[in-house]
C-alpha positions as CSV (number, residue, x, y, z in Angstrom):
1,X,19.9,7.4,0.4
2,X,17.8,10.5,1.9
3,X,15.2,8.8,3.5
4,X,13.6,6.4,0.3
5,X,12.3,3.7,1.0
6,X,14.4,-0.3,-0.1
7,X,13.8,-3.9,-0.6
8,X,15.5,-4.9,2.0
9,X,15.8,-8.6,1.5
10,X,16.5,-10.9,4.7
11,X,18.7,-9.5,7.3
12,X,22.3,-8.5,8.3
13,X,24.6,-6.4,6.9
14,X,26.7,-6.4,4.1
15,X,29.5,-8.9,3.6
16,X,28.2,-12.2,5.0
17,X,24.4,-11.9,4.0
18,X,25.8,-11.3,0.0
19,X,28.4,-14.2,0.3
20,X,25.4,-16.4,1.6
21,X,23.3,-15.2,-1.2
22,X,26.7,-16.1,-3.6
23,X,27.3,-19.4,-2.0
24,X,23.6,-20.6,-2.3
25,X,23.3,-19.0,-6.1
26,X,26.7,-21.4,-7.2
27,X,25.0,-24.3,-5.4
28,X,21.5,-24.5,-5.8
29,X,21.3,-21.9,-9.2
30,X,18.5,-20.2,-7.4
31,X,17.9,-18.6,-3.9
32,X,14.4,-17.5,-2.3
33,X,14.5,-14.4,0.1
34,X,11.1,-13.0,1.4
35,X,10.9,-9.0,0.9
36,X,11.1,-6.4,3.7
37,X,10.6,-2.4,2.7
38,X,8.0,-0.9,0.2
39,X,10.0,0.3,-2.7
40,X,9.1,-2.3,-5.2
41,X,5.8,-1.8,-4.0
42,X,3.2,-3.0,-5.1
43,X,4.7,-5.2,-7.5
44,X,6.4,-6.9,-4.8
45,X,4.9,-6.5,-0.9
46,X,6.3,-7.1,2.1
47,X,6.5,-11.0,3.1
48,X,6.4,-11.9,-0.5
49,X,9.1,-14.6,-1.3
50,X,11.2,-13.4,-4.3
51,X,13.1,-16.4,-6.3
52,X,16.5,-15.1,-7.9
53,X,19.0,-16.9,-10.2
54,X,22.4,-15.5,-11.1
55,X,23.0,-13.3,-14.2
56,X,25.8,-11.2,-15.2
57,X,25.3,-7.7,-15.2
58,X,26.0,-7.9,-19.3
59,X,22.7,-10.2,-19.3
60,X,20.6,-8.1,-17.6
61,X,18.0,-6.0,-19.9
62,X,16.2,-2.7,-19.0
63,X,13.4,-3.1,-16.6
64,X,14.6,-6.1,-14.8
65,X,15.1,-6.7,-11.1
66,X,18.4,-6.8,-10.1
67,X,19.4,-7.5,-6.8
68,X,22.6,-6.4,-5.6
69,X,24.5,-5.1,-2.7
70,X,23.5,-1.9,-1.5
71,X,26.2,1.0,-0.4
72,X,25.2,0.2,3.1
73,X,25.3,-3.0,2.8
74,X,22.3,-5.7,3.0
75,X,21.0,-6.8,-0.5
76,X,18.3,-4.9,-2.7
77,X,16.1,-5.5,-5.2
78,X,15.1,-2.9,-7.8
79,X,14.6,-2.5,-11.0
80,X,17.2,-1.7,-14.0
81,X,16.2,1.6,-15.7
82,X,19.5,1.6,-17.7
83,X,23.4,1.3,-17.8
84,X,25.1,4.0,-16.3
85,X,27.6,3.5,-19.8
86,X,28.2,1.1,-22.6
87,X,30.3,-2.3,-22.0
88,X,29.7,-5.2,-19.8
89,X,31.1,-3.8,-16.5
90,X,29.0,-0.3,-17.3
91,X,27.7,0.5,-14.1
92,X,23.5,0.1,-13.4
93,X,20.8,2.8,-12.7
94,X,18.3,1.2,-10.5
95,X,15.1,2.7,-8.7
96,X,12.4,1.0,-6.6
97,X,9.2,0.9,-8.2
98,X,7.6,3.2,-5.1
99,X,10.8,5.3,-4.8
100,X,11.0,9.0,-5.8
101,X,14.5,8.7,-6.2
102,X,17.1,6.6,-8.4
103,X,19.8,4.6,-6.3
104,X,23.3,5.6,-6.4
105,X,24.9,4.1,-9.2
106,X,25.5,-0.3,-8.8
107,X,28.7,-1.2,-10.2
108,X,28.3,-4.7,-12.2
109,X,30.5,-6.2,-9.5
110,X,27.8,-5.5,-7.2
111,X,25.0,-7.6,-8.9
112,X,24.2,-11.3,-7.5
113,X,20.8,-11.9,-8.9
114,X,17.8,-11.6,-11.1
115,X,14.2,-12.1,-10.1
116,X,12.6,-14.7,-11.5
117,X,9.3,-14.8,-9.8
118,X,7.4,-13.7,-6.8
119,X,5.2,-15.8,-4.5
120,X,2.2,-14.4,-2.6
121,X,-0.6,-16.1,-1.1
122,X,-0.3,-19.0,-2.8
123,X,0.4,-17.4,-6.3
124,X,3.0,-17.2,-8.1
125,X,4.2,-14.5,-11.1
126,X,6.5,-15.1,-13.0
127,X,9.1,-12.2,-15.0
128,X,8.2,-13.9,-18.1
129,X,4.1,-13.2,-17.6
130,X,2.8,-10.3,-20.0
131,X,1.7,-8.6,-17.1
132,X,5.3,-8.4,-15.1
133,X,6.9,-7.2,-18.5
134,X,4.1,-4.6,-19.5
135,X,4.5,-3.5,-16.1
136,X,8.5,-3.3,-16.2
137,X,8.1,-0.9,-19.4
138,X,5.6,1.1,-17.4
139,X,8.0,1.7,-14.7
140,X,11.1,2.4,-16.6
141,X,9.1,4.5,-19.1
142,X,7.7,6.5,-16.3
143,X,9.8,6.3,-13.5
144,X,7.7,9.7,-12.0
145,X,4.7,7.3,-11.5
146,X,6.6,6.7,-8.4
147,X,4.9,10.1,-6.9
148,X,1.4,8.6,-6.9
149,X,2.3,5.3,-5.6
150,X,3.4,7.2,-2.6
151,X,0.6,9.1,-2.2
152,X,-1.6,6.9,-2.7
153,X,0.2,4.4,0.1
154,X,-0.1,7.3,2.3
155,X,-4.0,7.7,2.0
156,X,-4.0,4.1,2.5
157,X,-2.7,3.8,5.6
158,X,-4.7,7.1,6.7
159,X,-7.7,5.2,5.9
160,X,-6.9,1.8,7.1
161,X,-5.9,4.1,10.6
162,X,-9.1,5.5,10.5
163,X,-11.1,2.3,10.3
164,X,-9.2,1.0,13.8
C-alpha cells in the first residue's frame, strides 16, 4: 500500500473483525466503529465514531464511503471515486480523502458498509448534509487535493511541535 496512510477502523485482523462487522450489520442494521489513521482526514479524525449501515455495492454512488475489507485485512473506510467496470459485481476504486494514492481495486464482495454519519465532540454530520455531499464531489472531482492536505498536516504538526 506503499506507505499511505488508512482508516483503520477498530482492531484485529481480517477475518473475524469483518464477520463481527457482518453479524452486527444483519442484526442491528447499523454498526458504530470509532476511526483510527488519517486518510479520510479531515472529514473524518481520529476518535470520531463513524455509523455504517449495509449497502450493496450496486447501491453505492460516486463519492460515498464505503467500508470494506482491506487486502491486509482489518476494515477501511474511503471513499468511492468510481467502478472499476459496469455491472453490479464491477469492482470499486476507492481513495482516502488525505491519501496520495488510490487503493487497490475492492471487489463488491468485499464491501460491508456505507457511512451514514460521523460523531465528534458532541456533533453529529450526517452524508445527507449539503456540506458532506459538496464535499464528496470536491474530493472525487479532485482527488490531487490530497497533496495539500498532506502538507498542510505536516506543517501542522511542525508547528503544534514547535509550541511544546
Amino acid at each position: 500500500m506503499g506507505g499511505e496512510a488508512h482508516s483503520r477502523l477498530g482492531s484485529g485482523g481480517f477475518g473475524a473483525e469483518a464477520l463481527v462487522v457482518r453479524r452486527a450489520l444483519e442484526l442491528k442494521g447499523r454498526v458504530e466503529i470509532p476511526s483510527r489513521g488519517t486518510s479520510m482526514r479531515p472529514l473524518i479524525r481520529e476518535g470520531s465514531v463513524c455509523a455504517f449501515v449495509p449497502v450493496a455495492a450496486a447501491d453505492l454512488r460516486r463519492g460515498d464511503i464505503v467500508l470494506f475489507e482491506g487486502e491486509e485485512g482489518g476494515l477501511i473506510a474511503h471513499r468511492l471515486i468510481r467502478r472499476g467496470e459496469e455491472g453490479p459485481q464491477a469492482p470499486l476504486l476507492c481513495k482516502g480523502d488525505a491519501n496520495i494514492g488510490f487503493d487497490p481495486l475492492v471487489p463488491a464482495a468485499k464491501v460491508l458498509a456505507r457511512l451514514e454519519t460521523i460523531s465528534r465532540d458532541g456533533r453529529v454530520s450526517s452524508r445527507l448534509s449539503p456540506g458532506f455531499r459538496i464535499w464528496g464531489r470536491i474530493m472525487t472531482a479532485f482527488p490531487a487535493l490530497s497533496r495539500g492536505f498532506r502538507l498542510a498536516s505536516r506543517v501542522a504538526r511542525r508547528l503544534r511541535g514547535q509550541r511544546n
